[in-house]
C-alpha positions as CSV (number, residue, x, y, z in Angstrom):
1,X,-20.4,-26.2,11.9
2,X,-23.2,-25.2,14.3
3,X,-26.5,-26.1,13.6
4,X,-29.3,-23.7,14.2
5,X,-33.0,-24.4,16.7
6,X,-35.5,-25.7,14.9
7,X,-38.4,-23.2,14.9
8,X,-41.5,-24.2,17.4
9,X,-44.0,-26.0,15.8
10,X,-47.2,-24.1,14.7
11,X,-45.2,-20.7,14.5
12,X,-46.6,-18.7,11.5
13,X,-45.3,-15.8,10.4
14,X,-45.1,-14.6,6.9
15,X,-42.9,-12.2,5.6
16,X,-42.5,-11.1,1.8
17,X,-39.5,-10.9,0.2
18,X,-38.4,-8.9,-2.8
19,X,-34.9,-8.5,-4.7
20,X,-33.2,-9.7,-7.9
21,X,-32.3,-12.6,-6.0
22,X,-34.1,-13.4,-2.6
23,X,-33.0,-17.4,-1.8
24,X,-30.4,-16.6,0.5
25,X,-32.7,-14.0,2.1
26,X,-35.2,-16.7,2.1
27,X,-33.3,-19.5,3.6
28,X,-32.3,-17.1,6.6
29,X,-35.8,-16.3,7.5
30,X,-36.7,-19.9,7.3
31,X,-34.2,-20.6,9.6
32,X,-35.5,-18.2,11.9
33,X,-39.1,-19.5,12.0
34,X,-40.6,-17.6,9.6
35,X,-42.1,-18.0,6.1
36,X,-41.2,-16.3,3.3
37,X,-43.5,-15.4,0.0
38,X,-41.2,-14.2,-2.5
39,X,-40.9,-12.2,-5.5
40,X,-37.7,-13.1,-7.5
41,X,-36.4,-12.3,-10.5
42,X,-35.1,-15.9,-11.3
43,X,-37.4,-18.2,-9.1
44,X,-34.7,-20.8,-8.8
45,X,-36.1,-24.3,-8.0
46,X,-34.4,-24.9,-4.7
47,X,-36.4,-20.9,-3.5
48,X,-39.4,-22.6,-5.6
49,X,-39.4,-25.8,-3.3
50,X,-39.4,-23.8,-0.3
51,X,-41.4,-20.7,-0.4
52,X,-44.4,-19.4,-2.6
53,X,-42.3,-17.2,-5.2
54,X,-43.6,-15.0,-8.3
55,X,-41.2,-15.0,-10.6
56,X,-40.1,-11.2,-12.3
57,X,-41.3,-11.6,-16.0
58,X,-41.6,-8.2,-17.3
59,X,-39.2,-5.3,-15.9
60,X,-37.1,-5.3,-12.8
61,X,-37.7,-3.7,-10.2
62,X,-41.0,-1.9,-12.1
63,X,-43.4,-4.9,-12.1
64,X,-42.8,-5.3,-7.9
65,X,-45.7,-2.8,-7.4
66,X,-48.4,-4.4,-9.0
67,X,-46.8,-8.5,-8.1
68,X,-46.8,-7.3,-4.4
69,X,-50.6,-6.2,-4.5
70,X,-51.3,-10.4,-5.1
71,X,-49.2,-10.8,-2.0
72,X,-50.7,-11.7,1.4
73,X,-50.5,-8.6,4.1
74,X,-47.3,-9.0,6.4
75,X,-44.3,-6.6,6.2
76,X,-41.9,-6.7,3.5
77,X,-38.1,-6.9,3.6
78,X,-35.8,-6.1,0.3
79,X,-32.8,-7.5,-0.8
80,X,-30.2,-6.8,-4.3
81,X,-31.0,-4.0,-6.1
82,X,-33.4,-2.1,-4.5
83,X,-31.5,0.0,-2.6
84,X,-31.3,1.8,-5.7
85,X,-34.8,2.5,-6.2
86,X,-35.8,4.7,-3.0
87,X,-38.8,6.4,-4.9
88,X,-40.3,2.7,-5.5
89,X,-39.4,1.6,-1.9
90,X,-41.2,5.0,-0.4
91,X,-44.2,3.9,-2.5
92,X,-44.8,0.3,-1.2
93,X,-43.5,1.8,2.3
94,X,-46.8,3.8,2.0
95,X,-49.3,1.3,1.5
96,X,-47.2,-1.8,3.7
97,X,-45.2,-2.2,6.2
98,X,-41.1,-2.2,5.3
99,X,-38.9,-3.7,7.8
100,X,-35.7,-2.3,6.1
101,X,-33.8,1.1,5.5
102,X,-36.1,3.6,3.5
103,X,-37.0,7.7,2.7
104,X,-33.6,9.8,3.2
105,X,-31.8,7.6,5.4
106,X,-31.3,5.2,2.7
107,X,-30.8,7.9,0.0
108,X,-28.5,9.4,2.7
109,X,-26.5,6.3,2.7
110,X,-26.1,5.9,-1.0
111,X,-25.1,9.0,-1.4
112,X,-21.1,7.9,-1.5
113,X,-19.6,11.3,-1.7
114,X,-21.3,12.6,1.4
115,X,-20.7,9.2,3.0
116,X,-17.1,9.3,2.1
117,X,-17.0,13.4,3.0
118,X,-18.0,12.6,6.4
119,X,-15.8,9.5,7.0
120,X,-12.9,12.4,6.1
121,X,-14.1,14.7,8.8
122,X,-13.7,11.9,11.3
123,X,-10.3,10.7,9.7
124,X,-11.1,8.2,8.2
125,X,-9.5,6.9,4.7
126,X,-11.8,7.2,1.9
127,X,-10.6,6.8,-2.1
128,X,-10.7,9.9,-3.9
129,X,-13.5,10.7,-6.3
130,X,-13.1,13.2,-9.1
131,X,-15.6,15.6,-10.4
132,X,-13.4,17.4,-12.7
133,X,-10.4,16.7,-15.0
134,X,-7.9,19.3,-13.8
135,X,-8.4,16.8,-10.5
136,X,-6.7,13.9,-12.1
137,X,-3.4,12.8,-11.3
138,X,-1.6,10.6,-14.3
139,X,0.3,8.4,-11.2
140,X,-3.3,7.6,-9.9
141,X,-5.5,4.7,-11.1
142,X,-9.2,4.9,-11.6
143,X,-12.6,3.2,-11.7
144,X,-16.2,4.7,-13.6
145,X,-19.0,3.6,-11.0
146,X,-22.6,4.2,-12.0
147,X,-24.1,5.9,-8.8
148,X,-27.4,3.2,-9.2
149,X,-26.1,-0.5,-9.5
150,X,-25.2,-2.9,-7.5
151,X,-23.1,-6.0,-7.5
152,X,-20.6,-4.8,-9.5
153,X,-22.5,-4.0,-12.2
154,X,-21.3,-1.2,-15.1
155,X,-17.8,-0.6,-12.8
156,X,-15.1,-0.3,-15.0
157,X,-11.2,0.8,-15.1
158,X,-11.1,4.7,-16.2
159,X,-7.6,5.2,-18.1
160,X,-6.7,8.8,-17.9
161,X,-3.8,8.3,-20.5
162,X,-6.4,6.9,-23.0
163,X,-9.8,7.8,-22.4
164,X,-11.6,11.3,-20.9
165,X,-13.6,12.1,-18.5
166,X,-17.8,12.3,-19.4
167,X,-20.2,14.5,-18.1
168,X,-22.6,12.1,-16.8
169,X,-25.4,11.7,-13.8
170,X,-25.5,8.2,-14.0
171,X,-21.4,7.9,-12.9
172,X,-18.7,9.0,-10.8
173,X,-15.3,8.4,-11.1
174,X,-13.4,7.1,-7.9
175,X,-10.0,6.5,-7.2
176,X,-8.8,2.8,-6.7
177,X,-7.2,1.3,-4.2
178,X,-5.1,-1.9,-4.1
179,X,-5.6,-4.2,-1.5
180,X,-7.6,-6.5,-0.2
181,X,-11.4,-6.7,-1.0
182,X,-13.9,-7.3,2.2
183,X,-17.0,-7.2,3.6
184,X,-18.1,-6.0,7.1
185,X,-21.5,-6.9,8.1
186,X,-23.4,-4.7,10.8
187,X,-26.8,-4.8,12.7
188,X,-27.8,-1.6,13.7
189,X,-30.8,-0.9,16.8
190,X,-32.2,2.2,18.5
191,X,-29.2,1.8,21.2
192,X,-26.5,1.7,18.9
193,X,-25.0,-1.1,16.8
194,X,-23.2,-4.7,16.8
195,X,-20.3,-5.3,14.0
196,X,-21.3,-9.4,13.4
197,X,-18.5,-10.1,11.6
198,X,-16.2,-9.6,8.4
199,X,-15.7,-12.1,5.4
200,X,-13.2,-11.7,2.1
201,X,-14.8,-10.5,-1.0
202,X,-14.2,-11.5,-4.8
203,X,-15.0,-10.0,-7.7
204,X,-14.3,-10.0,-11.7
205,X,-13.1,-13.5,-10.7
206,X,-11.7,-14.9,-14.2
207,X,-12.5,-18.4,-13.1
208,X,-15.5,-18.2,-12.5
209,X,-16.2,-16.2,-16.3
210,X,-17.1,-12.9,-14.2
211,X,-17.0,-9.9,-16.8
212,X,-14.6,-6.8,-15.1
213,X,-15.5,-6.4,-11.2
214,X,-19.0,-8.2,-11.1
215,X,-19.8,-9.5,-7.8
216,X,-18.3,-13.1,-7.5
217,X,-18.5,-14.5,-3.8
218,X,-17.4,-14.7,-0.6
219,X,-15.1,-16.4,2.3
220,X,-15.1,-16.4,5.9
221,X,-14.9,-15.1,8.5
222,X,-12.3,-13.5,9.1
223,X,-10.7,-11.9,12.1
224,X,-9.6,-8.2,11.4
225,X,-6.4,-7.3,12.7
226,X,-6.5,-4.5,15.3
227,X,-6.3,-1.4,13.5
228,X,-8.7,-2.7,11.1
229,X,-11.4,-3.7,13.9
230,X,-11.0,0.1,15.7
231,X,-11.9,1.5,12.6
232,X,-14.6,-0.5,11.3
233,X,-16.0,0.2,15.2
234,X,-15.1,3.9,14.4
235,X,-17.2,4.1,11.3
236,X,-20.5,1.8,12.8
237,X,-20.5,4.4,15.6
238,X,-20.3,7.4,12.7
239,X,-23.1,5.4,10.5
240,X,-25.2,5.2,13.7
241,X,-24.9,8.6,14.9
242,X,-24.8,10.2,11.5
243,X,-27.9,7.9,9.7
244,X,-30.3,6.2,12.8
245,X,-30.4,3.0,10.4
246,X,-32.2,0.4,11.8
247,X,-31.0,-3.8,10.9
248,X,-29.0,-5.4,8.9
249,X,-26.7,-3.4,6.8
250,X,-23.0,-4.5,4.9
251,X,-20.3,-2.6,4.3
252,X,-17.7,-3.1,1.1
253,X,-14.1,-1.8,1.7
254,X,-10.4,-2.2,1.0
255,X,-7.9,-3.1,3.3
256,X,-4.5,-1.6,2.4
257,X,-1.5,-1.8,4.8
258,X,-3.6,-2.8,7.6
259,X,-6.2,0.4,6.8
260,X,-9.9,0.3,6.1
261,X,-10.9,2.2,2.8
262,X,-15.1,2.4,2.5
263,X,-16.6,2.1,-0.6
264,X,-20.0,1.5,-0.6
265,X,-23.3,1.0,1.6
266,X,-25.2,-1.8,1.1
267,X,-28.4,-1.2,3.5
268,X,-30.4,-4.1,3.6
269,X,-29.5,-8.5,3.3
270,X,-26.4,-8.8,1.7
271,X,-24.5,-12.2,-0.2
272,X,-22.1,-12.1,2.4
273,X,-24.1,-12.7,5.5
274,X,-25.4,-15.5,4.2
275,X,-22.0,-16.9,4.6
276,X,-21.5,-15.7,8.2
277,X,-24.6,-17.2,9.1
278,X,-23.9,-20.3,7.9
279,X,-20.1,-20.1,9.9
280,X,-21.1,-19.0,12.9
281,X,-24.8,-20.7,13.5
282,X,-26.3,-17.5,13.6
283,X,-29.3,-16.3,12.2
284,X,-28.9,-12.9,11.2
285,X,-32.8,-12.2,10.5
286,X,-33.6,-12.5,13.9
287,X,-31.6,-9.9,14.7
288,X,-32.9,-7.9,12.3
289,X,-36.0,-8.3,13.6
290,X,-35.1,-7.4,17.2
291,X,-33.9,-4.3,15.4
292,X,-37.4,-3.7,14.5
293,X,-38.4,-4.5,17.8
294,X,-39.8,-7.5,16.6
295,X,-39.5,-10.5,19.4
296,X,-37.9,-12.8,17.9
297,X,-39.1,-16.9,17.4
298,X,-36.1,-17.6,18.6
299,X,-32.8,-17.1,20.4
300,X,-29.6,-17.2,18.5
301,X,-27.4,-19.6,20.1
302,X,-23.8,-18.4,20.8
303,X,-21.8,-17.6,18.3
304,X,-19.4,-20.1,17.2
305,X,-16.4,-20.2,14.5
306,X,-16.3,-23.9,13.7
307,X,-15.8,-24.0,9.6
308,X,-14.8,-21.9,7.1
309,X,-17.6,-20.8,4.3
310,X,-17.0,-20.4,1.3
311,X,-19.5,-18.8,-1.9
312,X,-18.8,-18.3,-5.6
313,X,-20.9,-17.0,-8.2
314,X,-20.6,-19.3,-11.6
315,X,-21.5,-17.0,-14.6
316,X,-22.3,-19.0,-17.9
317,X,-18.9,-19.5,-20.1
318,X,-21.5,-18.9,-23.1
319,X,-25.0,-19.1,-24.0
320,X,-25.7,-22.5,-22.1
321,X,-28.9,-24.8,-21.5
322,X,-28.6,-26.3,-17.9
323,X,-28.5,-30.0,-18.7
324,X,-29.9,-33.3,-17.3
325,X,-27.1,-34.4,-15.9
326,X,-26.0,-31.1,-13.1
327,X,-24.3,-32.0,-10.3
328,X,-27.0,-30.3,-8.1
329,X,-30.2,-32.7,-8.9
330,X,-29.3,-34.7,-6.4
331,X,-29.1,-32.6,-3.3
332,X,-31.9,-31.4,-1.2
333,X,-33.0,-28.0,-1.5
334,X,-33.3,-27.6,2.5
335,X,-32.7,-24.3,4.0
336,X,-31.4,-26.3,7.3
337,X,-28.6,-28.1,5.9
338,X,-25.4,-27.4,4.0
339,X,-25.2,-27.5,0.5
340,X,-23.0,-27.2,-2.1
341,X,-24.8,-25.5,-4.8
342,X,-27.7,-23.3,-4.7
343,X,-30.0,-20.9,-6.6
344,X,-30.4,-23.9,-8.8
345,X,-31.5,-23.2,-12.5
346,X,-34.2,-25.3,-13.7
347,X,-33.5,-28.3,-16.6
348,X,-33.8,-26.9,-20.0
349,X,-33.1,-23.4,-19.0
350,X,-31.3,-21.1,-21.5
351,X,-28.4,-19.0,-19.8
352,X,-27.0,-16.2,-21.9
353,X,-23.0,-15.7,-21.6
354,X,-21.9,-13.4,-18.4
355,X,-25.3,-14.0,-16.7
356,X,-25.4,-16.4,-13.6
357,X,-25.5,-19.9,-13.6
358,X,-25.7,-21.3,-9.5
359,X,-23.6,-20.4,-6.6
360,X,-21.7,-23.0,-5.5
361,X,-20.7,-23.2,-1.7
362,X,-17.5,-25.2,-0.3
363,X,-16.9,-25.5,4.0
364,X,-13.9,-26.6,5.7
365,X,-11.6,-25.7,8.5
366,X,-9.2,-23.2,6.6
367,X,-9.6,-20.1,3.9
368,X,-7.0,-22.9,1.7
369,X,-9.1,-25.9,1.4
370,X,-12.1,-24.0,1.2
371,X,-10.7,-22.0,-1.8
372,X,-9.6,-25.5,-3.1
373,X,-12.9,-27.0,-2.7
374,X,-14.3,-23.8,-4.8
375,X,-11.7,-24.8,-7.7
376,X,-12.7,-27.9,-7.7
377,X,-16.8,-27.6,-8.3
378,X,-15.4,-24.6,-10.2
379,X,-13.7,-26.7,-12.7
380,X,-16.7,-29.6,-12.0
381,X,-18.8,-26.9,-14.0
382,X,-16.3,-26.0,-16.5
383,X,-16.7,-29.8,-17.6
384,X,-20.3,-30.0,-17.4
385,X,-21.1,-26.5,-19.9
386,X,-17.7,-28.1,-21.7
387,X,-15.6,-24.8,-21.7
388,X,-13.3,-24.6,-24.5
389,X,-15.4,-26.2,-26.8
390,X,-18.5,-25.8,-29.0
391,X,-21.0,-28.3,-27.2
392,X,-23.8,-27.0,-25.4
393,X,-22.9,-23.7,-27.1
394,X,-26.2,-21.9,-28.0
395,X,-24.8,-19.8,-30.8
């Protein structure tokens, strides 16, 4: 795997950080010389070690206004969850600086029907989404999305045979597609844009005790076949031309038969990249930064595809307490090196059923043993939280 350039010594440039979940945000800005203060809603010990982090106590993402007024002055970037709350992103934008996707082009962007209404007048696929029952078709499968979650979150299967359609703001109801779930990862500047690479996307991933389609991990890269690289070109030239974004932005979509279906914009650090980055020996804040105008510490070296990555999301079996003996308290919570597990849960902490545990990590020279290697820790924490049995069962 390439390794990355050690930032100069004496560079000093902070940068705060706010999300549900910020480590892998962190790590990458680490990597690229700078240092994060965070604001977390978990404060895992390996973000802990590495970064000055408040941890979320009261209500997510409400209680960011006033913990951000304690943090030092440098620009912020966001990560999970806020792309859903543009009225609290327009308010810190007002008062600091936000490197990231704000004020209409970000509700722009969310707005998935428009998105997929324009992506139609350019020919490209989109699924279907349904505002009215006489719109149904009984041969057609579909999902209930809530317009303002994200990973996965609330998504669940819509049987027209059995249930009916509700009147509700909060949801839309969208077509589903079979195929093949990715992830395109873009970087978008005043000139134009650069796709940085694609990776396969799992979620509801029984394994790894993932309720429905919750966010669960994913591998790469991977090299898109032809058709699917035009189009995914096709659409970063319609995003750009359409929405003037500026950095890092990710993309979720089916491929069906060799075609790219869109479903959702993610505009800002996503799960995935964190995987590219660590694949390729890039360092994807930097070219964020540049996005921003922003010179950067440091050059990103060329790109290189010399592993595999692979990342899972373990979701506690049941109600668990994270015991003495984890695998993880061994390794070295460093941002520069390769580890197998990460957002580590401190000792004695109480998990309840469905939420997440760690995300474990696998590398290796094929999507096969990489998935195997995932199995493996998989089944590593299966043993540990004893699944199947009654011990270490808070109820």
């Amino acid at each position: 795997m390439a390794g990355f350039n050690l930032p100069l010594k004496g560079d000093n440039a902070t940068l705060i950080l706010i999300g549900a979940s910020v480590r892998a945000l962190a790590f990458s800005c680490i990597r690229a010389g700078y240092q994060p203060w965070c604001i977390d809603l978990y404060a895992d010990e390996d973000l802990a070690k590495n970064a000055p982090t408040t941890l979320i106590t009261k209500s997510f993402p409400n209680e960011i206004s006033d913990l951000i007024q304690t943090a030092p002055v440098a620009p912020i970037l966001y990560t999970g969850g806020l792309e859903n709350h543009s009225l609290l992103l327009h308010s810190i934008s007002a008062e600091r600086t936000v490197l990231g996707i704000t004020g209409s082009t970000l509700t722009n962007l969310r707005n998935t029907p428009g998105f997929y209404n324009l992506l139609k007048s350019k020919q490209i696929n989109t699924p279907a989404i349904i505002t009215s029952t006489k719109d149904l078709k009984n041969e057609t499968s579909y999902l209930c999305k809530p317009k303002n979650r994200s990973g996965g979150l609330g998504i669940k299967p819509f049987d027209t045979s059995k249930q009916a359609m509700i009147d509700d703001a909060d949801f839309y109801y969208q077509e589903f597609i079979k195929g093949e779930s990715r992830s395109a990862i873009f970087c978008f500047n005043e000139s134009g844009f650069e796709l940085l690479g694609t990776t396969i996307q799992s979620s509801g991933t029984q394994s790894l005790h993932a309720d429905d389609f919750l966010y669960s991990g994913n591998i790469g890269p991977v090299k898109p076949c032809n058709s699917e690289l035009t189009e995914l070109q096709t659409i970063g030239e319609i995003i750009s031309s359409n929405y003037h974004p500026l950095g890092l932005l990710g993309m979720d979509y089916i491929l069906n038969d060799s075609k790219v279906y869109p479903l959702e914009i993610n505009p800002r650090y996503t799960a995935s990249m964190e995987v590219l980055e660590l694949a390729l020996g890039q360092n994807f804040i930097t070219k964020h930064m540049q996005a921003f105008g922003i010179k950067p510490i440091y050059e990103n070296p060329a790109p290189s595809e010399t592993a595999v990555i692979g990342k899972a999301i373990y979701y506690a079996p049941h109600d668990i307490l994270i015991p003495e003996e984890a695998p993880w308290l061994s390794i070295e919570a460093n941002p520069w090196l390769f580890s197998p597990f990460s957002d580590i849960p401190k000792i004695g902490s109480a998990i309840q059923k469905g939420s997440p545990v760690v995300t474990i990590f696998a590398k290796a020279d094929s999507l096969t043993e990489v998935k195997a290697q995932l199995k493996t820790r998989t089944s590593q924490l299966d043993s540990l939280f004893h699944v199947g049995t009654l011990r270490n069962n808070l109820v």
